[in-house]
C-alpha positions as CSV (number, residue, x, y, z in Angstrom):
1,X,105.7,96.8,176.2
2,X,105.3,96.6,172.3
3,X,104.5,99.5,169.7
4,X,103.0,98.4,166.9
5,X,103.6,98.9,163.3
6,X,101.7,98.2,159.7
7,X,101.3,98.9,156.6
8,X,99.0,100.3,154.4
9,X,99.1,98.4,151.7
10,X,96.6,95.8,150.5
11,X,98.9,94.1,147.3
12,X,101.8,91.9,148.2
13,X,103.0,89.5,149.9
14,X,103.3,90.2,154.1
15,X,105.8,89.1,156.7
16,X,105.8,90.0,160.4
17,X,108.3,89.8,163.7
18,X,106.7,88.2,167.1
19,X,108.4,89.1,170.6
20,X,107.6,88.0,173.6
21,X,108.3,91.1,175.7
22,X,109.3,89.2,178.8
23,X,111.8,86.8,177.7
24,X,112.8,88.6,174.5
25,X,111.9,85.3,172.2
26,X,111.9,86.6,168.4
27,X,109.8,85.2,166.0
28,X,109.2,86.1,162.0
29,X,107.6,85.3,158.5
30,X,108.0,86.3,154.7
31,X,106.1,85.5,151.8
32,X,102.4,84.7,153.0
33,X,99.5,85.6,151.1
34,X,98.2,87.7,153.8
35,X,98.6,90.1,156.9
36,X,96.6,87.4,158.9
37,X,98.3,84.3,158.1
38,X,101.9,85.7,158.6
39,X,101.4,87.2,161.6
40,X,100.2,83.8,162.6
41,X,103.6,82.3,161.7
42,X,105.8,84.5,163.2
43,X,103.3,84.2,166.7
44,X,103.5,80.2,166.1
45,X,108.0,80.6,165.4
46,X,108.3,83.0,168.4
47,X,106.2,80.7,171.2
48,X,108.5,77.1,169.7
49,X,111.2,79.7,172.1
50,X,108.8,82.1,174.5
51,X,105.4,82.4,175.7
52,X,103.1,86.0,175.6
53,X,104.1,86.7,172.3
54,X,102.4,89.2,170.0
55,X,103.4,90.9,166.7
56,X,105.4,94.0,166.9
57,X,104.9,94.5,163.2
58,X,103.9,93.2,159.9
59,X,105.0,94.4,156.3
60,X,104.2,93.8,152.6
61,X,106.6,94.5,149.7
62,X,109.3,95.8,152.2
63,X,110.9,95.5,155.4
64,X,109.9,95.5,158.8
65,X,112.9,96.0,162.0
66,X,112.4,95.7,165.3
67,X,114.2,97.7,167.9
68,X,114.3,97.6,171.4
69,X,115.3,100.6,173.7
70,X,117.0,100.6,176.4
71,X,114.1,101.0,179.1
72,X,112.8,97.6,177.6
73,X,110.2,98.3,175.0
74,X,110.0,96.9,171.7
75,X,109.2,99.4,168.6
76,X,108.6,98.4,165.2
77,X,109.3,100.3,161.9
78,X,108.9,100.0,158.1
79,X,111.4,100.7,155.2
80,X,112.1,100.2,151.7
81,X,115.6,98.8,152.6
82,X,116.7,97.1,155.8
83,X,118.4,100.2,156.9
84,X,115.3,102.6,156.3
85,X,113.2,100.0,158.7
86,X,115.5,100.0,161.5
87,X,115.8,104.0,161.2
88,X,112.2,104.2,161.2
89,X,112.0,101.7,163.9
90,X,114.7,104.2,166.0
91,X,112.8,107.0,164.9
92,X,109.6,106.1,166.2
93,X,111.2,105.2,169.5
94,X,112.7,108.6,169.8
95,X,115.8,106.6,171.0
96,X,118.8,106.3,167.7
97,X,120.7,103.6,169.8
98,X,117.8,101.5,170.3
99,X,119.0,97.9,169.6
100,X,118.1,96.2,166.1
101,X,116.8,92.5,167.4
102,X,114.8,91.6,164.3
103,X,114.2,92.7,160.6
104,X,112.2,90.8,157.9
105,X,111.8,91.4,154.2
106,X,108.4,90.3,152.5
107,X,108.2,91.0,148.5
């Protein structure tokens, strides 16, 4: 299970993490000129390693972190420094041992 995570911005440059929630595969981007075409490189980077996979999150001008809990689920989050994004991330899974797997700065 995934819980999803974006940004408001419209400026930038965007990056994203893929998982694929069954087997855990990890995939990211940085730098592309839009939402769209990064979360299509980290989709393309995560299935070289796992199938199923969908963005968790996507970022522009920060980071992005992706933690998983311990029940399984996957929770993104957004920060201004690596540590911010993965604090979000825990935040928003209500969980502050969930696991860092992923974290991606675009900007």
């Amino acid at each position: 299970m995934l819980a999803f995570a974006a940004t408001a911005s419209a400026g930038g440059v965007w990056g994203a993490i893929a998982v694929d929630p069954n087997s855990g595969a990890i995939g990211k981007s940085f730098d592309f000129p839009t939402a769209k075409s990064a979360q299509h490189q980290a989709i393309a980077d995560c299935e070289v390693r796992g199938d199923g996979c969908k963005v968790a999150v996507w970022v522009t001008n920060g980071w992005a972190a992706l933690v998983k809990k311990h029940s399984g689920v996957y929770i993104g989050g957004l920060g201004s420094t690596k540590r911010l994004a993965a604090a979000d991330a825990r935040r928003r899974a209500h969980e502050a041992s969930a696991h860092l797997i992923a974290s991606v700065f675009s900007g």
